[in-house]
C-alpha positions as CSV (number, residue, x, y, z in Angstrom):
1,X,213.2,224.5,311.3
2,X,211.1,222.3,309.3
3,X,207.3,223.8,307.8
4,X,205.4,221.9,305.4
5,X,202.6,224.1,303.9
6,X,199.7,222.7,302.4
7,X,198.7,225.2,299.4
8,X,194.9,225.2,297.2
9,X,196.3,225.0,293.9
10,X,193.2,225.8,292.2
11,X,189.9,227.7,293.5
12,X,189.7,226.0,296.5
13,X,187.6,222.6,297.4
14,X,190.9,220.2,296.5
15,X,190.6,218.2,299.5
16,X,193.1,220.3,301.4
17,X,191.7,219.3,304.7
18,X,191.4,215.3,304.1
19,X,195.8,216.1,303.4
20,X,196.2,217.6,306.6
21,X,194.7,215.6,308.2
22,X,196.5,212.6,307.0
23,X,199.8,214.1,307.3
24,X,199.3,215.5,311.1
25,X,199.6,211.9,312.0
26,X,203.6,213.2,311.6
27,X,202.9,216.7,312.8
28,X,203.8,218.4,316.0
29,X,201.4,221.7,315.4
30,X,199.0,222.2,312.7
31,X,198.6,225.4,312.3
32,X,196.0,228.1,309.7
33,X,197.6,230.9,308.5
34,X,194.9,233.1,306.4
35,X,190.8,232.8,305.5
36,X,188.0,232.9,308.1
37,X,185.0,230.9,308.8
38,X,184.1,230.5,304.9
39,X,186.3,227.9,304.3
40,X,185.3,224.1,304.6
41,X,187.2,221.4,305.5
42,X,185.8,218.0,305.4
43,X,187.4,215.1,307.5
44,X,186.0,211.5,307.1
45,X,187.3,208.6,308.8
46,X,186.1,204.9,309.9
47,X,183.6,202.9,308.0
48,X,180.2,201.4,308.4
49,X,178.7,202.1,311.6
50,X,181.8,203.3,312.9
51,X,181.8,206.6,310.2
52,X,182.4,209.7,310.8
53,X,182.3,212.7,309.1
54,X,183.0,216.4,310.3
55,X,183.4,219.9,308.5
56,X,186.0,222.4,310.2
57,X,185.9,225.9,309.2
58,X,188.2,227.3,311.8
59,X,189.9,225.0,313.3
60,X,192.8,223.8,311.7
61,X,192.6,219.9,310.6
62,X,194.7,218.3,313.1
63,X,192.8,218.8,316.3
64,X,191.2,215.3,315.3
65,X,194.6,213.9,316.0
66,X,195.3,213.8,319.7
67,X,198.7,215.0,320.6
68,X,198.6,217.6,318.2
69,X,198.5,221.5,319.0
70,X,196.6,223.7,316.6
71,X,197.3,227.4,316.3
72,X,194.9,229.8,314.6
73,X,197.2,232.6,313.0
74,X,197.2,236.2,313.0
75,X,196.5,236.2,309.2
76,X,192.8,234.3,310.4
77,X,189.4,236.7,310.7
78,X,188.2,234.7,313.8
79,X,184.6,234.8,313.7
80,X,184.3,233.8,318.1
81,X,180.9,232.2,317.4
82,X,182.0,230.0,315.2
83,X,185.1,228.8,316.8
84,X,183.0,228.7,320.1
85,X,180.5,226.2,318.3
86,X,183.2,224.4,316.5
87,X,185.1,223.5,319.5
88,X,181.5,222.6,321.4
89,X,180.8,219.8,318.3
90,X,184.1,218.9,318.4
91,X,184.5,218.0,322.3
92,X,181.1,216.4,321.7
93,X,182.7,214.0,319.8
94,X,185.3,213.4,322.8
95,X,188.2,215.4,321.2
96,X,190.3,217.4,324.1
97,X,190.7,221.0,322.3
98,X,191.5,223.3,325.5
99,X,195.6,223.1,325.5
100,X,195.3,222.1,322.3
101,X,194.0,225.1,320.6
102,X,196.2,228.3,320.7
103,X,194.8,231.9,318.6
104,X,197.0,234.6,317.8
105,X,195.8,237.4,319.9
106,X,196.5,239.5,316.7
107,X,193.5,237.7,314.7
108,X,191.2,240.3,313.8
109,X,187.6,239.9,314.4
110,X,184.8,239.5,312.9
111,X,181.7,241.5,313.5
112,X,178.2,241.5,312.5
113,X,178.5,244.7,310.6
114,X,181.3,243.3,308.8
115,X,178.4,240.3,307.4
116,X,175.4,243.1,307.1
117,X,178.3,245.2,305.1
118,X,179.2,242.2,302.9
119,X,175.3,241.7,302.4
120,X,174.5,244.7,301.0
121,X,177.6,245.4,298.6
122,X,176.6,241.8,297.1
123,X,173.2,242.7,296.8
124,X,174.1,246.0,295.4
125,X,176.0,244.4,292.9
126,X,174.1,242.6,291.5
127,X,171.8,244.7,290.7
128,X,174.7,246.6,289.0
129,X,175.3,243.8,286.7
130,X,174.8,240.2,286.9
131,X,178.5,239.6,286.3
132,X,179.2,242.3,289.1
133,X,178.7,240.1,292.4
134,X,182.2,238.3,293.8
135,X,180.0,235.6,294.7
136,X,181.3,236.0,298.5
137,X,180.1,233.7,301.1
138,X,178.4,236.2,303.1
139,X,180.7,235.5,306.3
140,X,182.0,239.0,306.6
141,X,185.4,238.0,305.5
142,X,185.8,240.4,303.1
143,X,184.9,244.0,305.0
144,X,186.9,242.2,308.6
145,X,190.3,242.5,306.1
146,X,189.1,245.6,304.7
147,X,189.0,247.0,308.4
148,X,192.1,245.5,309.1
149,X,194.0,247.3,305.9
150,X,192.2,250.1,306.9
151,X,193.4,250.1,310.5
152,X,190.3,250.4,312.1
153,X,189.8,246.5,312.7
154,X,189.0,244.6,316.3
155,X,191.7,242.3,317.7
156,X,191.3,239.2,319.6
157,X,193.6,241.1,322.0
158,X,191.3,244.4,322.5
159,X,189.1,241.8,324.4
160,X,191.0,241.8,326.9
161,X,190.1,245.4,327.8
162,X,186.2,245.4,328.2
163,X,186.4,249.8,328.4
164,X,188.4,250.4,325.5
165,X,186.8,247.7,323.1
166,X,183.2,249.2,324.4
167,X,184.7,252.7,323.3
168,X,185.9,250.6,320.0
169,X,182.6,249.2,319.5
170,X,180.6,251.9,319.6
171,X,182.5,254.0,317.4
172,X,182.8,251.2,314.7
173,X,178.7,250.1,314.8
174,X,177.9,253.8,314.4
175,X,180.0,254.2,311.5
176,X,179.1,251.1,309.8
177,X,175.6,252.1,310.4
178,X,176.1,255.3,308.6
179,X,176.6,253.3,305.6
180,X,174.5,250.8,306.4
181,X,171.3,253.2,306.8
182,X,172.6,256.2,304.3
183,X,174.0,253.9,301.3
184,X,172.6,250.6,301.2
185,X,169.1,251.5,302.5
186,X,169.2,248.9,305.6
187,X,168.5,248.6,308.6
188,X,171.3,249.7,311.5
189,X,173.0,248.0,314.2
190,X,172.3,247.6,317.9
191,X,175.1,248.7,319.9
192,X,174.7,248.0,323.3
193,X,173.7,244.4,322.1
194,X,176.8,244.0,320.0
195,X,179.2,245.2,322.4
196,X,177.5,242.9,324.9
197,X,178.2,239.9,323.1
198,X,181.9,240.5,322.3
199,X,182.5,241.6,326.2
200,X,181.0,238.0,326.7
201,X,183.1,236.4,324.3
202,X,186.4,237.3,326.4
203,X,186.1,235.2,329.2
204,X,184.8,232.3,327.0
205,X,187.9,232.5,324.4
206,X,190.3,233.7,327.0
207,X,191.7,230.1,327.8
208,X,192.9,229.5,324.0
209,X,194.5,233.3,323.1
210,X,198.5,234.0,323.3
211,X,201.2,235.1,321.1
212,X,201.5,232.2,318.8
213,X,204.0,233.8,316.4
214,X,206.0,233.9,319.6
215,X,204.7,229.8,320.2
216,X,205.9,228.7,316.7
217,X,209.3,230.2,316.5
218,X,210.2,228.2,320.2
219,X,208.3,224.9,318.0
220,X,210.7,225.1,315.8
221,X,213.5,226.2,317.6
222,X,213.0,222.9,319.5
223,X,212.6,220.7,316.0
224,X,208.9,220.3,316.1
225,X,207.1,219.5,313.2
226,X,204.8,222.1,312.1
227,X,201.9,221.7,309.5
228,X,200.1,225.1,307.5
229,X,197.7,225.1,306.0
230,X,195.2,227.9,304.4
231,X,191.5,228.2,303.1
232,X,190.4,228.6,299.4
233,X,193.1,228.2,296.8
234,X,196.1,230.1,295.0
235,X,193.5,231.4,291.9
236,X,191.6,233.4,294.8
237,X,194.5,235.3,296.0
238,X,194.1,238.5,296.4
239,X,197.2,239.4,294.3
240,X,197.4,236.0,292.1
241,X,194.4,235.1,291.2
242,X,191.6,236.3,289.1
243,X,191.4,239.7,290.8
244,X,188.4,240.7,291.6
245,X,186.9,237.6,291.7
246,X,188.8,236.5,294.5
247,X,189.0,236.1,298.7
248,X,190.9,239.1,300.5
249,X,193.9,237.2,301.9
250,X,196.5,235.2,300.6
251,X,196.3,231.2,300.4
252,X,199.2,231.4,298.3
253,X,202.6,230.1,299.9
254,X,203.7,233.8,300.9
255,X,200.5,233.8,303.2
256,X,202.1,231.2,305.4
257,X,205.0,233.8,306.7
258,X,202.9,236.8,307.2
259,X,200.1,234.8,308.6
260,X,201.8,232.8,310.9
261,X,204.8,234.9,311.7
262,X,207.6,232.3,310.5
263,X,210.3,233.1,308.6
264,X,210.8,232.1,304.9
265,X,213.7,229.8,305.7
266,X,211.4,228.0,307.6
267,X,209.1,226.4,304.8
268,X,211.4,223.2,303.3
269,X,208.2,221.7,301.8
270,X,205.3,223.0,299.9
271,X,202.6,220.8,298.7
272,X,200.1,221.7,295.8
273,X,197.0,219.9,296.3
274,X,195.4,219.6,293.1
275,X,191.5,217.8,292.3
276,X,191.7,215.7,289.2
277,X,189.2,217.6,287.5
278,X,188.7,221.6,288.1
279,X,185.8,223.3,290.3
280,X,184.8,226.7,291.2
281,X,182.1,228.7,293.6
282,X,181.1,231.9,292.9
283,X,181.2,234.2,289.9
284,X,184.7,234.5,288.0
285,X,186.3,233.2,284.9
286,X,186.4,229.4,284.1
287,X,188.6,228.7,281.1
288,X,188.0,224.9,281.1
289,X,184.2,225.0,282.9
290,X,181.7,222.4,281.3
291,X,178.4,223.3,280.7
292,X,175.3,220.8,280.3
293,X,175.3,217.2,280.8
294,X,179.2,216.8,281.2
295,X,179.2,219.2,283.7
296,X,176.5,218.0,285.5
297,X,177.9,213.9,285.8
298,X,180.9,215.7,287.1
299,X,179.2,217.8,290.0
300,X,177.3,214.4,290.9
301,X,179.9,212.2,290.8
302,X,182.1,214.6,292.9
303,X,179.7,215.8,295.1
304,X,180.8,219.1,294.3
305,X,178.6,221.1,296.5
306,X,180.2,223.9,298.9
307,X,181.0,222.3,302.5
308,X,180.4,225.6,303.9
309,X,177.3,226.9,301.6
310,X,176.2,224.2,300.0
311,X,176.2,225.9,296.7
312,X,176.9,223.9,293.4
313,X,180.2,223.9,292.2
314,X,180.9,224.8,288.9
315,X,183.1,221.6,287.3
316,X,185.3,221.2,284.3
317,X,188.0,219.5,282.8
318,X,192.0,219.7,284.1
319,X,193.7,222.9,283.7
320,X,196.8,222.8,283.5
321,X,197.9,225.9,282.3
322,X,196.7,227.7,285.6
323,X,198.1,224.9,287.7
324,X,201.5,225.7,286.0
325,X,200.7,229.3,286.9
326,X,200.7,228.2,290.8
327,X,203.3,225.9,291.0
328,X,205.4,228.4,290.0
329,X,204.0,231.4,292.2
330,X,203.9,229.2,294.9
331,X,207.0,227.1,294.5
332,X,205.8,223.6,294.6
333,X,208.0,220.7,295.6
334,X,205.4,218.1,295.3
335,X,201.6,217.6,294.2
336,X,198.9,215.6,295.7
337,X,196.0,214.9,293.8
338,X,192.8,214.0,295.2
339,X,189.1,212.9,293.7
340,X,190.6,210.5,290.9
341,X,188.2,208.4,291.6
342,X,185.2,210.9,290.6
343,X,186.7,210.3,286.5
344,X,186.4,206.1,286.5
345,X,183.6,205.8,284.2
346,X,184.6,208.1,281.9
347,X,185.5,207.0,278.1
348,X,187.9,209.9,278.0
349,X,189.4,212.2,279.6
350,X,190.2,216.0,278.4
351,X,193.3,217.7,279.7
352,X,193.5,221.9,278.9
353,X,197.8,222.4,278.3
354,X,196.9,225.7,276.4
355,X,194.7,228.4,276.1
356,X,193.7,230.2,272.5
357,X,193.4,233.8,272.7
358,X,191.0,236.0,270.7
359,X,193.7,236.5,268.2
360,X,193.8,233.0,267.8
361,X,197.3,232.9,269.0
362,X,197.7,229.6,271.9
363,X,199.8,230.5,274.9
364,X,200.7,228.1,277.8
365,X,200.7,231.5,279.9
366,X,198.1,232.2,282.6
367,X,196.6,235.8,282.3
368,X,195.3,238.0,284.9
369,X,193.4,239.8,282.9
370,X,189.9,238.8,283.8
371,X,188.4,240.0,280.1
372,X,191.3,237.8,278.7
373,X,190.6,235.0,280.9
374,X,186.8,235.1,279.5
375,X,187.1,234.9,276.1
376,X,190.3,232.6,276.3
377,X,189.4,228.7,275.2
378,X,191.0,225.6,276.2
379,X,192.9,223.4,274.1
380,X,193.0,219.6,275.2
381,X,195.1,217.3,274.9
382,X,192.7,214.2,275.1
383,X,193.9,211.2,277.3
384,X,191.8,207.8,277.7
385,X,189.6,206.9,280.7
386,X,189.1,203.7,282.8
387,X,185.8,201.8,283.6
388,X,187.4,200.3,286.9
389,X,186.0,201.6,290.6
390,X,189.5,202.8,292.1
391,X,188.2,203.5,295.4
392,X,189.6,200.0,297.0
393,X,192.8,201.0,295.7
394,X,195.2,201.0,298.4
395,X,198.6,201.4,296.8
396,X,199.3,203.6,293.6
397,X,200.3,200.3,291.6
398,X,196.8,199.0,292.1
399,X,195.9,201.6,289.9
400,X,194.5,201.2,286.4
401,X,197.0,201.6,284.0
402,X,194.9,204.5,282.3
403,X,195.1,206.0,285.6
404,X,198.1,206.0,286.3
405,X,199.0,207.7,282.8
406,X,196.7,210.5,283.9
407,X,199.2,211.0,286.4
408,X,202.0,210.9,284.4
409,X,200.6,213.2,282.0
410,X,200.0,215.8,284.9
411,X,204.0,215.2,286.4
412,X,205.3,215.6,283.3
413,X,203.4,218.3,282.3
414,X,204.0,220.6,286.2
415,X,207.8,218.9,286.2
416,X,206.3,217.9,289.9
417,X,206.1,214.7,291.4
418,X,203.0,213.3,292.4
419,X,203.5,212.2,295.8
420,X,200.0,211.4,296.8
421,X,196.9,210.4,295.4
422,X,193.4,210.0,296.6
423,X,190.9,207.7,295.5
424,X,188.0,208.6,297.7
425,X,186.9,210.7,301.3
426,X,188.6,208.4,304.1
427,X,192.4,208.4,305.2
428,X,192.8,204.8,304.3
429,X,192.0,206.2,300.3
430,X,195.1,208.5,300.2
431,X,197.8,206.5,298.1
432,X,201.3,207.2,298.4
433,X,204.3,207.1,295.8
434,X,204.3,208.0,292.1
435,X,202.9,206.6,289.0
436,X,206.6,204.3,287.6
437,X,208.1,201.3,288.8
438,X,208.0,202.5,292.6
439,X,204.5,202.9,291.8
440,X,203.8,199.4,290.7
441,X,206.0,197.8,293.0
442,X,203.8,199.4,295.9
């Protein structure tokens, strides 16, 4: 019963979508286990004229591969306007979706309380304190989870029963108008046009909703190849990263079972896709962040700028004393890394391999505590760069020697195998094989 699952190593943004979609072209189902409609996936593919470029938020990355079935977990918060749009831009393309998209009629919704909710506790804290806001996204991810741990959450499945979810509905706005009116000072809900909507949205979605816990465990029965993948990365896990700075779900490896409903023994491959350099959005600790002009050529050369919010990204050097942290809660058998070429140009090249604590004593341990994590500092090992453009590149031996030793460092350093490399946005830029004599003999 063979999974492969596709894992953020870091705090999201690694290219995890560019992987999948490369590596549906051996995939029977594709399929997202956990996040909502805050994640961003960019796909690009042909060249010149012929270039395309698309961001998927729901969807998962192989519905640009014909052939391939995409499933939308249980573990998802299914915003339905979004996936209605999504699937709108991408049959405007001339991409076949209906039969090829299946959503767990578990999902849990999202409403537009659950965004006005999310509003107002940001706003709230920062007002607070300027370190208090998450730094959320403002799609309502957080409160839909929060309803769903609380048991008072929509399903896709109460859709199907326009009297009960009206009774649902209306119960739910008025509550969450309570707060909205009593707490955060704002202006409430209206019912009738809320319950409206979602009526409407049954008969559009209808077509794509069925048991797909039920759907995956015949896939595999049957020796299909199935794909997972999640949104964000391990370090915003809810239980492993740097809580409470962090999503509401689980991109970690665990979040594949409970969000897909596959066993463990399913899952013979996990792959930790790791950027070259490190990035975060939002508020949180950043051990290895750069500040100034070296952060700054590093957010320009990247283009590290949020696919889904188009915030900056705040950039730094390699950490690999979290990454150790997640190949080990996750279980990686492999590591891809992507953006390499974002470092040519750079003289040198800083890689963190410790952290020095406020007692001065240097640990290759990742903390959770937060206060911890802020006043840790990195301690590099430093590593040289390369001038060459790398981004014609089309086998790992091609690669600068410099670059390549980067590579090494990393393998050596995670005891992981880099098994692929990417060396700029398209599929053709994905490199495969490691950084020895296999390498250069590619």
């Amino acid at each position: 019963m063979p999974v492969t699952v596709i894992i953020g190593s870091q705090w999201g943004d690694e290219g995890k979508g560019k992987l999948v979609d490369l590596m549906s072209e051996d995939a029977d189902v594709v399929a997202r286990y956990q996040g909502g409609a805050n994640a961003g996936h960019t796909i690009c593919w042909g060249d010149g004229a012929e270039a395309k470029e698309f961001v998927l938020h729901l969807i998962p990355s192989g519905i640009f591969h014909e052939g391939t079935t995409c499933v939308i977990g249980n573990g998802v918060v299914l915003d339905p306007a979004a996936v209605l749009d999504e699937i709108e831009k991408i049959e405007a393309l001339g991409y076949d979706v209906e039969g090829r998209l299946k959503i767990s009629h578990n999902a849990h919704l999202i409403m537009p309380y659950h965004k006005q909710v999310e509003a107002a506790q940001e706003a709230a804290r920062s007002e607070d304190s300027e370190d208090g806001a998450i730094g959320t996204t403002g799609r309502g991810i957080g409160p839909a989870y929060t309803d769903k741990f609380a048991r008072r959450g929509i399903r896709v499945v109460d859709l199907l029963d326009p009297e009960s979810l009206r009774d649902k509905l209306t119960r739910a706005i008025e509550e969450k108008n309570a707060l909205l009116e009593g707490v955060y000072d704002v202006e409430p809900l209206d019912v009738d046009e809320i319950v409206e909507e979602y009526v409407a949205f049954d008969e559009q979605i209808d077509p794509y909703v069925t048991d797909t816990s039920q759907y995956l465990t015949r896939a595999l029965s049957s020796g299909q190849r199935v794909l997972a993948e999640g949104a964000q990365g391990s370090l915003l896990d809810v239980d492993f990263g740097t809580y409470p700075f962090v999503t509401s779900s689980h991109p970690t490896a665990g979040g594949c079972c409970t969000g897909l409903g596959v066993p463990p023994t399913a899952v013979e491959r996990a792959v930790g896709v790791v950027k070259a350099y490190s990035t975060r959005v939002g508020n949180g600790p950043f051990v290895t962040e750069l500040h100034g002009e070296m952060g700054e050529r590093l957010r320009e050369a990247g283009g590290e700028f949020g696919a889904t919010t188009g915030r900056p990204r705040r950039c730094g050097w390699l950490d690999l004393v979290a990454l150790g942290y997640t190949a080990s809660v996750n279980g990686f058998t492999e590591v891809a890394v992507t953006k390499l070429d974002v470092l040519s140009g750079f003289d040198e090249l800083k890689v963190c391999t410790r952290y020095r604590l406020p007692s001065g004593e240097e640990v290759r341990r990742f903390p959770s505590e937060v206060e911890t994590l802020r006043r840790a500092e990195p301690v590099y090992e430093t590593l040289p760069g390369w001038d060459a453009d790398i981004t014609g590149a089309r086998a790992a031996g091609a690669l600068p020697t410099e670059a390549r030793d980067y590579l090494r460092f990393v393998e050596e350093e995670l005891d992981l195998t880099v098994g692929l490399t990417s060396v700029g946005p398209r599929r053709d830029q994905v490199l495969t094989g490691g950084t020895g004599e296999a390498a250069m003999a590619a």
